[in-house]
C-alpha positions in Angstrom: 193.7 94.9 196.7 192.1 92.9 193.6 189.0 92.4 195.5 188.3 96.2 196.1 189.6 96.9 192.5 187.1 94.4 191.7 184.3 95.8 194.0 184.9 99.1 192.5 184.6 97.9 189.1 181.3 96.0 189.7 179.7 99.3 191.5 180.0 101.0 188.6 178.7 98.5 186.4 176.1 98.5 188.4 174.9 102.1 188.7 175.5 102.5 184.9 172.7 99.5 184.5 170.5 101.4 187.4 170.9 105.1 185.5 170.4 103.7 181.8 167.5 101.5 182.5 169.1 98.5 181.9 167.9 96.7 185.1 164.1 97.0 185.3 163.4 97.8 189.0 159.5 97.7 188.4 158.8 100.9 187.6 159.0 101.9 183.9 161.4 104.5 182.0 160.3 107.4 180.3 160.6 106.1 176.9 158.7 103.2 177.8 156.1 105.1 179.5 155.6 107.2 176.1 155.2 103.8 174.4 152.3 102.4 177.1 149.7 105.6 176.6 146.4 105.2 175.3 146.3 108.3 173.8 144.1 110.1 176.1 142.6 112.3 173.9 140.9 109.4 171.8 139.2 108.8 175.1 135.4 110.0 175.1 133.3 109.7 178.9 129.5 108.2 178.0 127.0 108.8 180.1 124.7 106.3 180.9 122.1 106.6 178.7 123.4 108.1 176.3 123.9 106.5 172.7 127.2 105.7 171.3 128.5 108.1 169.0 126.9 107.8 165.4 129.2 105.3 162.9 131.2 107.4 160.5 129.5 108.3 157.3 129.4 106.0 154.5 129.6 107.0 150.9 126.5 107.2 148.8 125.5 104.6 147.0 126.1 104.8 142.9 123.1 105.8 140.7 123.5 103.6 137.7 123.6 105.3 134.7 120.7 105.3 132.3 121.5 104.1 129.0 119.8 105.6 126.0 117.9 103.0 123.9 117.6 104.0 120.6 114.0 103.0 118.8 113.1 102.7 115.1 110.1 104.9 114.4 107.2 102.8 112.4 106.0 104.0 109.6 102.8 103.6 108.2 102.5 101.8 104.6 101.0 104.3 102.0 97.5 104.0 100.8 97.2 105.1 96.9 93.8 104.2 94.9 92.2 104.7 91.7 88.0 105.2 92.2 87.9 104.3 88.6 90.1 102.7 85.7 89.2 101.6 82.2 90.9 97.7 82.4 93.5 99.3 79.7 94.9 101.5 82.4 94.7 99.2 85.5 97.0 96.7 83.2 99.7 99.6 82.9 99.2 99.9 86.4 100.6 96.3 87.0 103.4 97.1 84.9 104.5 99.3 86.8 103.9 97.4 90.2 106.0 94.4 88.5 108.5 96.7 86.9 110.2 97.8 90.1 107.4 98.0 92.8 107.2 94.1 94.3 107.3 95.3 97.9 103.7 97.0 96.9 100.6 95.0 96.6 98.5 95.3 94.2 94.2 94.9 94.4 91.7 95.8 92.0 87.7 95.5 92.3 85.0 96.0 89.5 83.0 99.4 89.9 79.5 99.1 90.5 77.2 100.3 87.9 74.9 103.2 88.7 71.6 101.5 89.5 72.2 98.2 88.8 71.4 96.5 91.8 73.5 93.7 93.7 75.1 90.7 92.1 75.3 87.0 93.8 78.3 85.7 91.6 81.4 83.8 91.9 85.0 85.7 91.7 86.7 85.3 87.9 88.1 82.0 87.7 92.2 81.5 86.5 90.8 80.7 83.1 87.6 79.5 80.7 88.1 75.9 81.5 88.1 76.8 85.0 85.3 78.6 85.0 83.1 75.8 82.8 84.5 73.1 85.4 82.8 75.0 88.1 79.7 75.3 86.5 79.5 71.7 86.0 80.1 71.5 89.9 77.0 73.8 90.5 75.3 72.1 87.8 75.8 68.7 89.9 74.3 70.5 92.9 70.9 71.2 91.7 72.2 74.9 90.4 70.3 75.7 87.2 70.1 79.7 87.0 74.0 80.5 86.4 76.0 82.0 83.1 79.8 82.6 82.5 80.8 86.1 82.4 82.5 86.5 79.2 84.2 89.8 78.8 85.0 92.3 80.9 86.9 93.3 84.5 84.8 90.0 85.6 85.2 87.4 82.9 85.5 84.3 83.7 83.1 85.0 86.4 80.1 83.2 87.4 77.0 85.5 87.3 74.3 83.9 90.0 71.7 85.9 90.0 70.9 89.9 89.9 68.7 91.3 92.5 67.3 95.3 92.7 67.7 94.8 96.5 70.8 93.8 98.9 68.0 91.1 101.0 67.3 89.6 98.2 70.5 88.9 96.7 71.4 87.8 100.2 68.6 85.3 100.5 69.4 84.1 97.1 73.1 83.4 98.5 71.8 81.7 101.6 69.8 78.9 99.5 72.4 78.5 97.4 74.9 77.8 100.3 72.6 75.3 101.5 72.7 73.3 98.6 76.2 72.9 98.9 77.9 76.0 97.2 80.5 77.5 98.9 82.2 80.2 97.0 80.0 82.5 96.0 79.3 85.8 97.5 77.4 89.2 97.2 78.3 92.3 95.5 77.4 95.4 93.7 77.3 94.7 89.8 79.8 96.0 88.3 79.1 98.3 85.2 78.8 97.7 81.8 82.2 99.3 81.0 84.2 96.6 83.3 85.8 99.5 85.1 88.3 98.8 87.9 89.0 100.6 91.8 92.7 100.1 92.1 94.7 100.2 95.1 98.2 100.0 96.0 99.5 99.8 99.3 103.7 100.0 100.1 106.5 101.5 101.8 106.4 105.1 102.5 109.6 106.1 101.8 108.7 105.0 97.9 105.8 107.1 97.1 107.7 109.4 95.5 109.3 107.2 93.2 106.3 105.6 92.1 104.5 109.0 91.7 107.0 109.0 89.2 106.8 106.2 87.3 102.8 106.4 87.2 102.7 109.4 86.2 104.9 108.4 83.1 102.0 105.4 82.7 99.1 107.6 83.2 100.0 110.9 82.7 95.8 112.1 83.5 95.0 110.0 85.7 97.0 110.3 89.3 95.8 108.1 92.0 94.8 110.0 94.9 95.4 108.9 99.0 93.1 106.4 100.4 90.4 107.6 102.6 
């Protein structure tokens, strides 16, 4: 009686295992059969021949972005000049340069007089014992024809030689290098007032302030723009 109790018991056991899946008798439940698939519809049939489907689309490549340098805009220095000045007013005109104008430069050139011919001279010395040192120096080089300026826009110069003609002053200058003299140079003689060209050359962004102050130094005569 025990063992069919037994037997009874064990049958059922058994076909519970057999309905639920329990015991694997080599097929596959549903559930597990859901599980295996290979999702069919991911599945594409290639021809042969044909190419493999293109690679997904990649993204664009980043423009870099420009960056805006900013530049400085160069200006030119002014140009402001004087054809003529009477050495009174070229001095004021350093005044003012010196008074509040050091980033200008200043240069000044003696005016050549009307018809008097071209000039083989050395530039003004500092002083008058400069200038007789260097005549002693051209004296010691077989110079004889020579005289110290002694007034004027050129004084302390030393006066060479005065020619009507440009070649002659400059074949005057070439013997005189050959005997040694270095410094001495060709020019238009300057006239008998000592007159002075003036220039002044600066920032642009100052012009109008020293428009200003030259015009309180010489109220009649304004420089004009250089040419």
């Amino acid at each position: 009686m025990k063992i069919l109790v037994f037997l009874l018991v064990l049958a059922n056991l058994l076909f519970y295992a057999f309905s639920t899946g329990l015991i694997d008798t080599g097929g596959s439940s549903e559930s597990n059969r859901v599980g295996l698939q290979l999702h069919p519809e991911r599945i594409r049939i290639v021809a042969s021949g044909e190419p493999p489907a293109p690679a997904a689309p990649q993204a664009a490549p980043v423009e870099p972005v420009p960056v805006e340098v900013a530049t400085t805009e160069v200006v030119a220095p002014i140009c402001l000049r004087w054809a003529s000045l009477a050495k009174v007013e070229a001095e004021r005109v350093g005044r003012v340069v010196g008074g509040g104008f050091a980033d200008f430069t200043l240069a000044q050139a003696a005016v050549a007089g009307e018809g008097s011919g071209w000039w083989v001279h050395m530039p003004p010395l500092a002083n008058r014992a400069a200038a007789e040192k260097k005549a002693q120096e051209l004296k010691a080089l077989g110079v004889s024809e020579y005289f110290i300026v002694q007034e004027g826009a050129s004084r302390n110069a030393i006066s060479l030689g005065i020619f009507s003609t440009e070649k002659g002053a400059q074949e005057h200058l070439a013997k005189l290098k050959a005997q040694g003299v270095r410094s001495a140079r060709v020019g238009a003689r300057p006239d008998k007032e000592g007159n002075l060209q003036v220039e002044l050359r600066g920032p642009a962004g100052r012009k109008d302030a020293l428009l200003a102050a030259l015009a309180e130094a010489l109220p009649k005569n304004p420089p004009k723009d250089c040419e």
